[in-house]
Each structure stands twice: as C-alpha cells, then as structure tokens.
C-alpha positions in Angstrom: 9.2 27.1 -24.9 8.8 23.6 -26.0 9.9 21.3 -29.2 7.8 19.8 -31.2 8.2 16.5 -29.9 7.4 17.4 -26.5 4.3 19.4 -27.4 2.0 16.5 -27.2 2.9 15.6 -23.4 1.7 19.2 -22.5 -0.7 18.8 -19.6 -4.5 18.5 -20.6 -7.6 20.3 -19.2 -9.1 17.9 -15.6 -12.7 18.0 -17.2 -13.0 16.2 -20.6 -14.4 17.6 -23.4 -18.7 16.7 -22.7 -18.6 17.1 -27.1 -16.6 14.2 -28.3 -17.8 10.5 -28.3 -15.3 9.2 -26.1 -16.4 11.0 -23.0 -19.8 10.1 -22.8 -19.2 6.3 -22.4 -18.9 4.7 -18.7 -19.9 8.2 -17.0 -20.5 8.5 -13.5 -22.1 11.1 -11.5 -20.8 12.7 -9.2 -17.4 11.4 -9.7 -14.1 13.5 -9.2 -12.1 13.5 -12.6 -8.7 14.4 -11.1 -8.5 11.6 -8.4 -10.1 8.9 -10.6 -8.0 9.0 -13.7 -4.6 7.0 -14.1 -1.7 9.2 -12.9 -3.7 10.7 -10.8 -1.0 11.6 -8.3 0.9 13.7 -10.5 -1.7 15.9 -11.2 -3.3 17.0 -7.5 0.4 18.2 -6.8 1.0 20.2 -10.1 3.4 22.8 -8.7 6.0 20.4 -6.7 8.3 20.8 -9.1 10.9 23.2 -9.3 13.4 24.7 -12.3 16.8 23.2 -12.5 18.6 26.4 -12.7 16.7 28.9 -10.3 14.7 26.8 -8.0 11.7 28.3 -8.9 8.7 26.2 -9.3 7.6 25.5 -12.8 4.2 25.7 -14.4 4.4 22.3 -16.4 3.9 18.9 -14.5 6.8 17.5 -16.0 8.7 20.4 -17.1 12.4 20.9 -16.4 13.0 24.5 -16.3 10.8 27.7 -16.0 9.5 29.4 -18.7 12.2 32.7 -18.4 15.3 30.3 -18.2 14.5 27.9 -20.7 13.8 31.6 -22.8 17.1 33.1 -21.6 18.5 29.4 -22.7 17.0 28.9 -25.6 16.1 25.5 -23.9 13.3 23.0 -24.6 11.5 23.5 -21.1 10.3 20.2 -20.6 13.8 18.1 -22.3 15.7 20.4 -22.2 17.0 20.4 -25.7 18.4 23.5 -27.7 15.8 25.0 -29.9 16.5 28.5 -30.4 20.2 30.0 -30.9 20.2 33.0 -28.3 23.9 34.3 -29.1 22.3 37.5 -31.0 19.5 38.2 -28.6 19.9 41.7 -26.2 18.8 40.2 -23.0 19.4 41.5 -19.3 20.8 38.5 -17.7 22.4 35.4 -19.7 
C-alpha cells in the first residue's frame, strides 16, 4: 500500500523504454544500465532493506515496511503514513 504522494518514487523498470524520444539520445552499446545511471548503488542491492516491524526484507528500494504489515497497519509502506482505518477489518493478527 502506498499514498498518493509516494506513488511517484515507486522503483522504475532498469531498461528504458526503446519508444520514447528521450532514450534514444547519447546511447551506447553495450553499456550496462544499472551500474551506469545515477544512484546506481541503491539499485544493484534492491533487497537490503528490511521492515521495521518484522524484520523481513521489503520489496520496495526505499520502502519502510512490508507489504502485509503496512496492510495489517493500514500504513503507507514507503512513509509510513495512515491511509486506511483498519478498526472494522477481520484480520488474523493485528
């Protein structure tokens, strides 16, 4: 689960998209697109980080908590800021 606001620092594809104008330009061949972009380091260790509450490691580079406690939460996973009101949900484990 993520807000709105955070839904435009979701992690992007490592190949660009070969239809728009803006990858054609300065193209080499042969180069590696993960180590050569900026903030490159970030994205060859994608699953070092780990959920606040359970330790387990999260899918989103710069997410806070997993996807089933930010759920169980109600919990923006990558802010962590209240988005859905969970008080009426049946759920197994709060």
């Amino acid at each position: 689960m993520v807000c709105k606001k955070c839904e435009k620092k979701l992690s992007k594809l490592a190949a660009p998209d070969p239809f728009t104008a803006s990858s054609s330009s300065n193209r080499k061949i042969g180069e590696n697109k993960l180590l050569t972009r900026q903030g490159a380091s970030s994205k060859t260790k994608p699953y070092d980080r780990k959920c606040k509450d359970c330790k387990q490691t999260v899918s989103q580079n710069s997410a806070k908590y997993c996807h089933g406690c930010a759920y169980k939460k109600g919990l923006c996973s990558m802010c962590g800021k209240q988005i859905l009101d969970t008080t009426m949900y049946t759920m197994s484990s709060k």
